[in-house]
N, CA, C and O atoms as CSV, one atom per row, in Angstrom:
chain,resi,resn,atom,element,x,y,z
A,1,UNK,N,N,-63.318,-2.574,26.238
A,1,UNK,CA,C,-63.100,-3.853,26.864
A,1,UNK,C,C,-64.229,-4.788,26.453
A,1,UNK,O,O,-65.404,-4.427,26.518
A,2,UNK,N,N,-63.916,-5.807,26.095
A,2,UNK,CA,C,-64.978,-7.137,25.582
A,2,UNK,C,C,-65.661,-7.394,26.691
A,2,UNK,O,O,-65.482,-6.748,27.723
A,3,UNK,N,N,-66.575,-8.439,26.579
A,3,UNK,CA,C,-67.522,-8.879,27.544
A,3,UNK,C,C,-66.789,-10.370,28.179
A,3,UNK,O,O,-66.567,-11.335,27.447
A,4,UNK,N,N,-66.500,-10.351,29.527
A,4,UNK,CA,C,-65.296,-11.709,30.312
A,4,UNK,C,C,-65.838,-13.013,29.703
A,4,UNK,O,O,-65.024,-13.937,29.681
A,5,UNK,N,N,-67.341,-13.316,29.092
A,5,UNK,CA,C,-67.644,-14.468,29.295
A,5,UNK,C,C,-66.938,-15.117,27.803
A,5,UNK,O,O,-66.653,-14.350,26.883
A,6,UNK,N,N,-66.740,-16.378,27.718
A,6,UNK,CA,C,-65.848,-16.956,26.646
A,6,UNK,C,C,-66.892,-17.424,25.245
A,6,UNK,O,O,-67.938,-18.068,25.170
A,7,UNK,N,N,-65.954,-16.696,24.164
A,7,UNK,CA,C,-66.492,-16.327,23.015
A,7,UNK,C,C,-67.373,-15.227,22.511
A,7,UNK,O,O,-67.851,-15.275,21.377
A,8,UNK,N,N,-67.621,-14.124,23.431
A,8,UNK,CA,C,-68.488,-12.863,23.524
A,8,UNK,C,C,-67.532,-12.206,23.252
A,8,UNK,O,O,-66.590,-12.238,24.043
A,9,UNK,N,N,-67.438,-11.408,22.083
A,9,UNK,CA,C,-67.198,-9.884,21.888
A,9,UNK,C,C,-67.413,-8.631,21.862
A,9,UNK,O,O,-66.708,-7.695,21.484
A,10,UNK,N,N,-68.722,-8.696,22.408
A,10,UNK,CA,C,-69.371,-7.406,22.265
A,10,UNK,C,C,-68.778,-6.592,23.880
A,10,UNK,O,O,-68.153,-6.951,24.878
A,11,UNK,N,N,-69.077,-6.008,23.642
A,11,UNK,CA,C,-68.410,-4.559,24.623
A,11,UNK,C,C,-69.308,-4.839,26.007
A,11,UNK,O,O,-70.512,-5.017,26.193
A,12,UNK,N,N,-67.802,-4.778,27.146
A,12,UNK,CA,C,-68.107,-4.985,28.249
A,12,UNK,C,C,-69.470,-3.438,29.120
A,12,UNK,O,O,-68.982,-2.335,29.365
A,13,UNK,N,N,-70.403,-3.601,29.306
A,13,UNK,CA,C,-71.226,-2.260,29.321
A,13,UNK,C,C,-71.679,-2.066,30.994
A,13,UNK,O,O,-71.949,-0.999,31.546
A,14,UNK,N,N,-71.667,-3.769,31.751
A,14,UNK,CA,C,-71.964,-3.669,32.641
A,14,UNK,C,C,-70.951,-4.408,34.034
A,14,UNK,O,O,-70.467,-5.510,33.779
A,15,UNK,N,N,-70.717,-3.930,35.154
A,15,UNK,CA,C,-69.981,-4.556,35.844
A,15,UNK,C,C,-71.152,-5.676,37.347
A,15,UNK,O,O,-71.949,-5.356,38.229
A,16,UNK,N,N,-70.552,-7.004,36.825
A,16,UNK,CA,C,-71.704,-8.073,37.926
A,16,UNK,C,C,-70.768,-7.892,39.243
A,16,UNK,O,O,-69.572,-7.603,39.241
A,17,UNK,N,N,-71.527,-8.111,40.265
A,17,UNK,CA,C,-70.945,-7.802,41.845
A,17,UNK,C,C,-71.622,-9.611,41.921
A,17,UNK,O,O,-72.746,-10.110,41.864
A,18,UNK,N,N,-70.053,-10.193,42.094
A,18,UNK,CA,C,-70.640,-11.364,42.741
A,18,UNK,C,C,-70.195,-12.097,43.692
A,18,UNK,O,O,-69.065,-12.575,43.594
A,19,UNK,N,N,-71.009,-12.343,44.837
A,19,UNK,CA,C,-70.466,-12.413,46.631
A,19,UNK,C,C,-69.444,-13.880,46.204
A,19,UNK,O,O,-68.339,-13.970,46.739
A,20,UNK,N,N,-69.698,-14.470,45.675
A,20,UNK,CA,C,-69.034,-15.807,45.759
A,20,UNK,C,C,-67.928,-16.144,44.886
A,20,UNK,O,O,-67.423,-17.262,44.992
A,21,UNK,N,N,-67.303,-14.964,43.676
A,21,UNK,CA,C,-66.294,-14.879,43.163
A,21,UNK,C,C,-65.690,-13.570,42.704
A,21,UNK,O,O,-66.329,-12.640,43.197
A,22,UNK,N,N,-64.646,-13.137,41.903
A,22,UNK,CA,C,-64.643,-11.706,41.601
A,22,UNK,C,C,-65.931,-11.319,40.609
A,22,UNK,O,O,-66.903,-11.922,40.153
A,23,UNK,N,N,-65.486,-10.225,40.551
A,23,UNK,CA,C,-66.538,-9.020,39.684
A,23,UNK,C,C,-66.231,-9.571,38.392
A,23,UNK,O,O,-65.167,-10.102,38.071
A,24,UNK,N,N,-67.587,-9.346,37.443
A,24,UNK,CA,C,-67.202,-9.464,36.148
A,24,UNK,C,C,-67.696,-8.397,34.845
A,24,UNK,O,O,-68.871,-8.103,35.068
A,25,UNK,N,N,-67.402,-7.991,34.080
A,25,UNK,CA,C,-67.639,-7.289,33.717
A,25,UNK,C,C,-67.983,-7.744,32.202
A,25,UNK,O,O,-67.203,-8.094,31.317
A,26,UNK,N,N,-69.446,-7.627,32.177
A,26,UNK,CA,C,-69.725,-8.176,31.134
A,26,UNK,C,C,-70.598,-7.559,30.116
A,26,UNK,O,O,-71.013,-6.463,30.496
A,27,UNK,N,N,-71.215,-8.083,28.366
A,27,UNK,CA,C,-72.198,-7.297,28.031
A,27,UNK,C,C,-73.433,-7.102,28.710
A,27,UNK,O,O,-73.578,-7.433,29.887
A,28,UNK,N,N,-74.374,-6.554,27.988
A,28,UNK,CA,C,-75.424,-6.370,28.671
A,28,UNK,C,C,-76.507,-7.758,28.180
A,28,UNK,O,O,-77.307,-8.045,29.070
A,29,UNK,N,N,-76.589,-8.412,27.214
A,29,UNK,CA,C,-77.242,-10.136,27.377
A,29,UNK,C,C,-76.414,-10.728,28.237
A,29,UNK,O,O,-77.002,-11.715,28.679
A,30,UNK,N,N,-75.518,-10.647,28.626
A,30,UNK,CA,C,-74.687,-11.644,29.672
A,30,UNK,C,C,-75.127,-11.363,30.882
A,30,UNK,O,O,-75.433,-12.220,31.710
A,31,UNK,N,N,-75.200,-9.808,31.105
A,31,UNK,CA,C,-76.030,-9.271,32.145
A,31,UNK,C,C,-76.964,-9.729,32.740
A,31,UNK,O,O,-77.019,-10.143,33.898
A,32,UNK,N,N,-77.945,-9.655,31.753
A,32,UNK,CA,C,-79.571,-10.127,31.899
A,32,UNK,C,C,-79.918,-11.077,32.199
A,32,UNK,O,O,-81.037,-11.193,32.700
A,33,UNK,N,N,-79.037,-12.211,31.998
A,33,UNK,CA,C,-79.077,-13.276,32.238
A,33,UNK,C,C,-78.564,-13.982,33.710
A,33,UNK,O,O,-79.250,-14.558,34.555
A,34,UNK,N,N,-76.977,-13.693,33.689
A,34,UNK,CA,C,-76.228,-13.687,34.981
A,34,UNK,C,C,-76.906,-12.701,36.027
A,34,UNK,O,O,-77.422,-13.444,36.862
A,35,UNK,N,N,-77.034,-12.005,36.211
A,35,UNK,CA,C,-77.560,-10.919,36.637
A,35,UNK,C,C,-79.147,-11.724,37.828
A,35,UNK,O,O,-79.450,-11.510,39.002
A,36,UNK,N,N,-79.557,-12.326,37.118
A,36,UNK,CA,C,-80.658,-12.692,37.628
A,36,UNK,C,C,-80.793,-13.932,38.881
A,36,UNK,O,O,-81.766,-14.312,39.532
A,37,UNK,N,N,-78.877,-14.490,38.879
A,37,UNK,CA,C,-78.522,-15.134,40.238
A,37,UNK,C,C,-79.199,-14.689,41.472
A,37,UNK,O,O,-79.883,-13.678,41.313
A,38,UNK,N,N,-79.180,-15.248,42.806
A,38,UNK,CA,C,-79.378,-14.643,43.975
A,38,UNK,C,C,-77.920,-14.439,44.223
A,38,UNK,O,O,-76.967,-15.154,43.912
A,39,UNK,N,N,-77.982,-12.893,45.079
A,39,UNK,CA,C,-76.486,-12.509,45.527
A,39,UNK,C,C,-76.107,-11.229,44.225
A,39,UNK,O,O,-75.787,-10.079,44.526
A,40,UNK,N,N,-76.189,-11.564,43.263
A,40,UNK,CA,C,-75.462,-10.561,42.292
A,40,UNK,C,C,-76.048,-9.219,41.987
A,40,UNK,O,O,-77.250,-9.193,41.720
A,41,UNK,N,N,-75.516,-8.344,41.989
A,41,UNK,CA,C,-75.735,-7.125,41.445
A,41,UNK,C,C,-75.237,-6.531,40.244
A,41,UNK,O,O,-74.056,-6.274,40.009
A,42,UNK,N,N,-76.162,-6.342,39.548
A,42,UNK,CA,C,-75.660,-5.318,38.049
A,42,UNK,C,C,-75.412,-3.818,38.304
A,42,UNK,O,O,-76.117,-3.006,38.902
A,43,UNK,N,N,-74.554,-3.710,37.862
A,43,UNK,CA,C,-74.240,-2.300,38.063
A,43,UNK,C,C,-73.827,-1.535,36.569
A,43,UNK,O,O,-72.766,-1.894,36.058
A,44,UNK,N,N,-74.573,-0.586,35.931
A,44,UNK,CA,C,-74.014,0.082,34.392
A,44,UNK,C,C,-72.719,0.339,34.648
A,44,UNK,O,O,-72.251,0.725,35.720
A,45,UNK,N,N,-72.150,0.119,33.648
A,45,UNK,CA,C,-70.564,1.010,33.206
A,45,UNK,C,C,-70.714,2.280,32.954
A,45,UNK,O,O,-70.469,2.641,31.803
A,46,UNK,N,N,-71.015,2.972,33.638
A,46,UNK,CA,C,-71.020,5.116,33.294
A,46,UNK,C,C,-70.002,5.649,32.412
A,46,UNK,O,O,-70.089,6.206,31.317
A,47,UNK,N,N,-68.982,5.336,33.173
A,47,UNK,CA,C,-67.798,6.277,32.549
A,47,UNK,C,C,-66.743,5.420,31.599
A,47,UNK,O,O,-65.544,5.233,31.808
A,48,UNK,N,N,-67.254,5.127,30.899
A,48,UNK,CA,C,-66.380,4.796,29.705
A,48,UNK,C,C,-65.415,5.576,28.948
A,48,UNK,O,O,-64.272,5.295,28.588
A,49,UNK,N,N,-66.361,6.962,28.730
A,49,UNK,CA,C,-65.798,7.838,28.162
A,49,UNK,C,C,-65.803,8.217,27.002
A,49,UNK,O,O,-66.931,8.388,26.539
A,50,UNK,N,N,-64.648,8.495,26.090
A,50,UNK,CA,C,-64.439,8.224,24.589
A,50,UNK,C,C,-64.075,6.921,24.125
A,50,UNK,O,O,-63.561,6.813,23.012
A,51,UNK,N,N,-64.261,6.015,24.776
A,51,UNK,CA,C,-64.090,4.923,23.900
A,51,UNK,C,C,-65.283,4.492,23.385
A,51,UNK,O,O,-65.237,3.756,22.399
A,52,UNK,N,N,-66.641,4.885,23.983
A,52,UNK,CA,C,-68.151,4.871,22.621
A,52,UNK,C,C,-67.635,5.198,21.384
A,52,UNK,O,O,-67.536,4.339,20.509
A,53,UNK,N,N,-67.276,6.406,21.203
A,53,UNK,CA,C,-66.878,7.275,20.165
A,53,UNK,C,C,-65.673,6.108,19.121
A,53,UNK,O,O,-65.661,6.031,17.892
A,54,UNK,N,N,-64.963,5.495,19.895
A,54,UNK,CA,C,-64.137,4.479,19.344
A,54,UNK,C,C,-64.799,3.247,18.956
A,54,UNK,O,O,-64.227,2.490,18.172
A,55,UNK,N,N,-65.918,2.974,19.411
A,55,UNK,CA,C,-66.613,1.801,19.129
A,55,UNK,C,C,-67.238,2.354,17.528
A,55,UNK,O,O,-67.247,1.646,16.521
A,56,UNK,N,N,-67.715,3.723,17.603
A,56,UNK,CA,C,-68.626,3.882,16.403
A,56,UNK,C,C,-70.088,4.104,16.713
A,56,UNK,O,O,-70.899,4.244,15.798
């Protein structure tokens, strides 16, 4: 899964918890950045699975 924010392709790695709209699930620079709101929480993507293995 890509990263939600518009024009990012890189692989969605982390899911944002945010009180004031839905969840987003984004890379990890989108993260770092968003992430640093008051209210939001980063949370890693764990279980991906085999789709690493599909990324390469």
């Amino acid at each position: 899964m890509d990263c939600a924010e518009d024009d990012c392709e890189r692989p969605a790695t982390v899911e944002l918890h945010i009180p004031w709209t839905d969840n987003r699930l984004v890379c990890a620079a989108h993260a770092r950045v968003l992430g640093r709101q008051d209210g939001v929480v980063a949370d890693p993507i764990t279980d991906r699975g085999d789709e690493l293995l599909e990324d390469g």
